[in-house]
Backbone as numpy.savetxt, mean C-alpha at the origin, in Angstrom:
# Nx Ny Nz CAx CAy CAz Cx Cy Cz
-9.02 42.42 23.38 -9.35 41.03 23.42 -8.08 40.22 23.22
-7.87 39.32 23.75 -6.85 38.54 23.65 -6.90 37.04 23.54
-6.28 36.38 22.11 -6.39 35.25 22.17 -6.45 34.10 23.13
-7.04 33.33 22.57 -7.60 31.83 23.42 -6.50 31.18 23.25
-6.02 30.45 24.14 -5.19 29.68 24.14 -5.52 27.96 24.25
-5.64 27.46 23.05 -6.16 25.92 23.27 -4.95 25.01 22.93
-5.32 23.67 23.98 -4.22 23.01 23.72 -4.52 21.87 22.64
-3.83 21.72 22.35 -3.93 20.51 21.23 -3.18 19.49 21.00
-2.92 18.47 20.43 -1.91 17.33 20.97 -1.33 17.48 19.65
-0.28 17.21 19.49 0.74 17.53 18.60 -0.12 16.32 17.27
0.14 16.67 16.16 -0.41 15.95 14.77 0.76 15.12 14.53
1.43 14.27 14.67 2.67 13.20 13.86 2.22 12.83 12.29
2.62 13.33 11.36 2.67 12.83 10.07 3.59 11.81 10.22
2.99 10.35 9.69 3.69 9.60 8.74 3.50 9.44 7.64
4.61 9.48 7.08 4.80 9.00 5.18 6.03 9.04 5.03
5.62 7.46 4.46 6.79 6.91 4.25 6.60 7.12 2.26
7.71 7.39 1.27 7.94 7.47 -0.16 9.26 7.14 -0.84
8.97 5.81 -1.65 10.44 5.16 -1.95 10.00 4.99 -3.37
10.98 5.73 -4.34 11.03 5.19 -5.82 11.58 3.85 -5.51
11.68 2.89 -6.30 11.91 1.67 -6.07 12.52 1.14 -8.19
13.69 0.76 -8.64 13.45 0.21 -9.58 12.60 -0.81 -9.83
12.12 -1.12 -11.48 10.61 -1.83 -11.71 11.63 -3.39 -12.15
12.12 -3.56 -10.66 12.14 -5.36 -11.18 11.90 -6.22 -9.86
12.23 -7.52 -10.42 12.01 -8.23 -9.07 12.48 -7.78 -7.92
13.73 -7.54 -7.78 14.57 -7.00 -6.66 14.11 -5.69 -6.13
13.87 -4.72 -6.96 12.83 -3.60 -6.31 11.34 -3.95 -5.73
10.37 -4.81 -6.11 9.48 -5.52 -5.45 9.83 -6.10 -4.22
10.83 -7.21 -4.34 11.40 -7.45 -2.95 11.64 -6.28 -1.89
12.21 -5.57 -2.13 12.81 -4.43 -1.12 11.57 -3.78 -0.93
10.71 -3.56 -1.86 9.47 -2.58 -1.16 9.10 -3.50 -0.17
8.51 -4.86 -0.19 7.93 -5.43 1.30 8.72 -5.37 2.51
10.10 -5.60 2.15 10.99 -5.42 3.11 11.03 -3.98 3.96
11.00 -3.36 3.16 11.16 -1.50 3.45 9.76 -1.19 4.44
8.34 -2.07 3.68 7.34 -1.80 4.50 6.91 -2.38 5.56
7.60 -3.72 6.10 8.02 -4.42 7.72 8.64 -3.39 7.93
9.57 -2.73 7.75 10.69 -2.43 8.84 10.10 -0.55 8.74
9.61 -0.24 8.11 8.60 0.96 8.06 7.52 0.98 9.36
6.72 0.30 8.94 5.70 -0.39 10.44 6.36 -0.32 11.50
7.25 -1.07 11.92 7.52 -1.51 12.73 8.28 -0.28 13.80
8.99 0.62 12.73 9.79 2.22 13.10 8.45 2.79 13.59
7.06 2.73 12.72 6.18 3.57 13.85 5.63 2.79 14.82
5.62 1.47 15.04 5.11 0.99 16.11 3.66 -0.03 15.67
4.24 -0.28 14.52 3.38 -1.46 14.32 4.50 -2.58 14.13
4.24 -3.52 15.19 5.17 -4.82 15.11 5.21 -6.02 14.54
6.66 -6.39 14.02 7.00 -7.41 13.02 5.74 -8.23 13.49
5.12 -8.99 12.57 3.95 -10.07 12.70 2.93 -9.83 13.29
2.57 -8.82 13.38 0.91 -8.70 14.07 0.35 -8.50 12.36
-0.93 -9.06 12.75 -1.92 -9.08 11.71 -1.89 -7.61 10.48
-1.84 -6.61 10.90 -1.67 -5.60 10.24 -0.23 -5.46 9.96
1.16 -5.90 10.25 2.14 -5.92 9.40 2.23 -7.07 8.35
1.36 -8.54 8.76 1.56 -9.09 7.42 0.81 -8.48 6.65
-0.75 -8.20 6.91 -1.38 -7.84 6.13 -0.74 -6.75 4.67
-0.64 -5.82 5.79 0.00 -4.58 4.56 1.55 -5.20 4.11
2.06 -6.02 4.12 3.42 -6.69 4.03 2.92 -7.61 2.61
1.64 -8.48 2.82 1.41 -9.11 1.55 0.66 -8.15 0.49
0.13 -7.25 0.95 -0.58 -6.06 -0.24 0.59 -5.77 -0.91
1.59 -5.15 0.00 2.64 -4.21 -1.14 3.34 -5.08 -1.87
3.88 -6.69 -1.56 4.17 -7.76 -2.31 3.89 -7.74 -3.52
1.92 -8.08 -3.43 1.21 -8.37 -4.65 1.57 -7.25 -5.18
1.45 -5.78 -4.65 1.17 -4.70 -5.83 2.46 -4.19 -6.64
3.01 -4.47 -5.87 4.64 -4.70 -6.48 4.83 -5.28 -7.36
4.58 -6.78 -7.28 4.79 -7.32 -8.51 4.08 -7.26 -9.45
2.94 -6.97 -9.30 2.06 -6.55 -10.58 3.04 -5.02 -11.32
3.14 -3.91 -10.40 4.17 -3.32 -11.06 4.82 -3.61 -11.96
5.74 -4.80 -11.43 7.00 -5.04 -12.07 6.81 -5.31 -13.09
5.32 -6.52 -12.93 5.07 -7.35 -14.15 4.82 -6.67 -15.30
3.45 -5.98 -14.78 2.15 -5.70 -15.99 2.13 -4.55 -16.12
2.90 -3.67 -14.87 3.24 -1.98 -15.23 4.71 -1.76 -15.80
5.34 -2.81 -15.62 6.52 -1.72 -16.00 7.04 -1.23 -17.49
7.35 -0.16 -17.62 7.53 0.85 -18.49 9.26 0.28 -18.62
10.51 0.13 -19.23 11.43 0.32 -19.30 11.88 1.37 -18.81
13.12 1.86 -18.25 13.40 3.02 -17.73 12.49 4.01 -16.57
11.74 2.97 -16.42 11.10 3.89 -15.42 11.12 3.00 -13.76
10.71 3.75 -12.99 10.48 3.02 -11.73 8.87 3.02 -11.21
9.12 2.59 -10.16 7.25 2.71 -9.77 7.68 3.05 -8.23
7.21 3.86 -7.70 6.93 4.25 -6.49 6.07 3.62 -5.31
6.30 3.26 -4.00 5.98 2.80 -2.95 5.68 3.86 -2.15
4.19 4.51 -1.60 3.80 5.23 -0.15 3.32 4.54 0.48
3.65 5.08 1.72 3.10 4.80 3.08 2.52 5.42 3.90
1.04 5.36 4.65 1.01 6.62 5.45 0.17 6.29 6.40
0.14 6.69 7.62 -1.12 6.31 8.38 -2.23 7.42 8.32
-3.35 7.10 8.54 -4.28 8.14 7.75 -5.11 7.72 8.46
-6.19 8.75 9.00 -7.14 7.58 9.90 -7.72 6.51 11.26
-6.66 5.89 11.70 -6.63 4.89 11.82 -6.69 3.28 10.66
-5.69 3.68 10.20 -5.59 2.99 8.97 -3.88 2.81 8.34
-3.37 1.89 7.79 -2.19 2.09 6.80 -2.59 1.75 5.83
-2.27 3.14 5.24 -2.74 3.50 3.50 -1.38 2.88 2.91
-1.48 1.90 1.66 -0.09 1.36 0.86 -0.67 2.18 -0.48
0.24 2.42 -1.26 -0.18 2.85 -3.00 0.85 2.53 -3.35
0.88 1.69 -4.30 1.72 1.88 -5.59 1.66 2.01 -6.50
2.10 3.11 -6.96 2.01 3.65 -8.30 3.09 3.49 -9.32
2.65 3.00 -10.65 3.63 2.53 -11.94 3.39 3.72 -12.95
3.97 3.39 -13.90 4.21 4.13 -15.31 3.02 4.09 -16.09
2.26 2.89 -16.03 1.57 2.15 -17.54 0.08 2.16 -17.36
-0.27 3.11 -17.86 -1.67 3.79 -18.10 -2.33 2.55 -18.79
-2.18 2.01 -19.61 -3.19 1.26 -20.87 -2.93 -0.15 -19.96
-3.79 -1.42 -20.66 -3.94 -2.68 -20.23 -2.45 -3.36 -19.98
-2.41 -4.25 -19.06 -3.56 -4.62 -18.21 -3.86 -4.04 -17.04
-4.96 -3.51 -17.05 -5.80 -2.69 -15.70 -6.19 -3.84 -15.19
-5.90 -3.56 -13.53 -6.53 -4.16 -12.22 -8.10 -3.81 -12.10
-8.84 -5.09 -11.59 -10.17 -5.21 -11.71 -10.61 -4.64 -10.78
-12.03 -3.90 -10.78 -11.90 -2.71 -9.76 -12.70 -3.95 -8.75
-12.37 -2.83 -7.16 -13.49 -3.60 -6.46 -14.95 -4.02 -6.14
-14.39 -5.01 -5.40 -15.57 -5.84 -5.98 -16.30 -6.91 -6.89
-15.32 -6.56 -8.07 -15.59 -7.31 -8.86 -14.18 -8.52 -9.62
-13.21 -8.40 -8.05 -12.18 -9.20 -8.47 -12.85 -10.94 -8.15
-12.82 -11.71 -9.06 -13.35 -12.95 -9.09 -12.02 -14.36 -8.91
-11.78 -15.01 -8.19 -11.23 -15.65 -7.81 -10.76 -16.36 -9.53
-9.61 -17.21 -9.06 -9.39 -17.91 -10.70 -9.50 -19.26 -9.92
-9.75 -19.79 -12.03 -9.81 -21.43 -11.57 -8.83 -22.23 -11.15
-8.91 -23.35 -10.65 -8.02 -23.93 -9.78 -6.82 -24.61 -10.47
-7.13 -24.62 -11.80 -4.95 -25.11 -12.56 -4.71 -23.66 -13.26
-5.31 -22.31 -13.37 -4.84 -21.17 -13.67 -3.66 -20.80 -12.77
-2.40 -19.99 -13.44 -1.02 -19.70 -13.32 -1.38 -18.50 -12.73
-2.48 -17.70 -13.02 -2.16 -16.24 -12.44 -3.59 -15.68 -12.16
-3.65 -14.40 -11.85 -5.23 -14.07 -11.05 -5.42 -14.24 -9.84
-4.31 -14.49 -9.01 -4.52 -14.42 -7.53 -4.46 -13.28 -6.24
-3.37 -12.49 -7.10 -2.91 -11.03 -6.18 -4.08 -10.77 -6.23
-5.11 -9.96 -6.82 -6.13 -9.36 -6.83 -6.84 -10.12 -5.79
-7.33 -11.12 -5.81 -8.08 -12.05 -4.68 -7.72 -11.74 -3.82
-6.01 -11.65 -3.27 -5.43 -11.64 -1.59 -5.49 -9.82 -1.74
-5.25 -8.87 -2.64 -5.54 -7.86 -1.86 -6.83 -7.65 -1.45
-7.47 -8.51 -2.05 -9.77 -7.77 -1.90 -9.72 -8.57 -0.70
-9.16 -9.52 -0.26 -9.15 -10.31 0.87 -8.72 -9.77 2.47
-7.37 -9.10 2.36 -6.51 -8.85 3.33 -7.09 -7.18 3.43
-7.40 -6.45 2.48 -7.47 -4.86 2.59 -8.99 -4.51 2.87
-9.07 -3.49 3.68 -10.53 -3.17 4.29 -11.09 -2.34 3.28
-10.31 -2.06 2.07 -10.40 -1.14 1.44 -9.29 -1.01 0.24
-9.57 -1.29 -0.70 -8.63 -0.41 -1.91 -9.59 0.24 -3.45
-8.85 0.63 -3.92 -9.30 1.23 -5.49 -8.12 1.44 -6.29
-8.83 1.69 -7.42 -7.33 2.06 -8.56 -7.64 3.61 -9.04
-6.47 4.31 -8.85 -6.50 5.63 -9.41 -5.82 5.62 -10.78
-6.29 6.50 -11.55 -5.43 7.25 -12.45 -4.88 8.42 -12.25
-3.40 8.45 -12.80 -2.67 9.95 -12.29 -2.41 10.55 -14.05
-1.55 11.61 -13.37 -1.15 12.07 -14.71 -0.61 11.41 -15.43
-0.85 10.91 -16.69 -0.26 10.27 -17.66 1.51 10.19 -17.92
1.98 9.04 -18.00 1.61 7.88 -17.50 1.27 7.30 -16.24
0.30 6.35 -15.89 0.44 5.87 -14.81 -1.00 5.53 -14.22
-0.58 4.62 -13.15 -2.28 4.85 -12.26 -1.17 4.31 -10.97
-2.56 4.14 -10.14 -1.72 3.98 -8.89 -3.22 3.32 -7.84
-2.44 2.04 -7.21 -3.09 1.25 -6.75 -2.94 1.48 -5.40
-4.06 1.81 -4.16 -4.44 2.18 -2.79 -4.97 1.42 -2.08
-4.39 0.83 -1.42 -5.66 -0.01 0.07 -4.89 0.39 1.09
-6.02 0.21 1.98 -6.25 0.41 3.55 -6.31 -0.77 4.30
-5.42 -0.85 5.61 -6.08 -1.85 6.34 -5.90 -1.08 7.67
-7.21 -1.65 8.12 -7.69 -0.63 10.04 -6.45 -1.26 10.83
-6.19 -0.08 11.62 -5.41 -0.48 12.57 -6.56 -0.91 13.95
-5.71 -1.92 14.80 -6.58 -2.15 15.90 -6.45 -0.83 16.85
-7.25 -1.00 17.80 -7.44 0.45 18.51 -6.06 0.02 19.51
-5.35 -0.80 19.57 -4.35 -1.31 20.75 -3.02 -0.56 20.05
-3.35 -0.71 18.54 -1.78 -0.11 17.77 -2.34 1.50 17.78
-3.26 1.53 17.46 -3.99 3.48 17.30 -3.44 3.62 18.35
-3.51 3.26 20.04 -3.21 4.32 20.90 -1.82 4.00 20.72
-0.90 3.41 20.33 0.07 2.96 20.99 1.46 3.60 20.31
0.70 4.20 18.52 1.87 4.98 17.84 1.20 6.48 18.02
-0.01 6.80 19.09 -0.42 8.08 18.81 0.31 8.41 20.47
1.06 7.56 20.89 1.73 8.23 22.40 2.56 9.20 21.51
């Protein structure tokens, strides 16, 4: 008997993984890193799905910086397409409060409040996120946003 020979179309992994230091300037560079990430697989500067995932990793960044960061530590930026989808996570150091409100139940803030808004624009912009916990220290924050079927065929040439 002799094997079957089937064809199959080649699998392309993307993932993209950047430690990033936990300050402003490392926040900056992750959004930056994730335009010009997109854009290397063929999702282009300013279409709806590069701002989109462009303002997620923003917000989650700076929450990093802010409310996760650990001294001496960094927080990590992935990227991956998964799906039909770009999966963002960022993951920090800082296990204990303040924890991100899970979904669903992120509630808009009142209108002269200073802060409480990232959460709103990611439940807004992402088709999808949650908060993980990893191994101690740390958790690590995930959303999704669908790619259109015009970018699906167009980075699966």
């Amino acid at each position: 008997m002799t094997p079957q020979s089937t064809s199959r179309s080649p699998v392309t992994v993307r993932v993209f993984r950047q430690r990033l230091s936990s300050t402003p300037r490392g926040a900056r560079l992750a959004r930056h890193l994730t335009l010009n990430q997109l854009h290397t697989w063929g999702i282009p500067y300013g279409t709806d799905v590069s701002d989109a995932a462009g303002a997620i990793v923003a917000e989650l960044a700076a929450n990093a910086v802010t409310h996760g960061r650990v001294p001496g530590r960094d927080f990590e930026l992935r990227l991956a397409i998964v799906s039909g989808s770009v999966r963002v996570e960022v993951t920090d150091t800082r296990s204990g409060p303040p924890r991100p409100p899970a979904p669903g139940a992120v509630r808009p803030p009142r209108s002269l409040d200073e802060h409480g808004r990232g959460f709103v624009l990611v439940d807004a912009l992402a088709d999808r996120w949650e908060v993980l916990d990893r191994e101690a220290p740390g958790k690590t924050v995930r959303a999704e946003v669908r790619l259109p079927e015009w970018i699906t065929e167009r980075i699966s040439k």
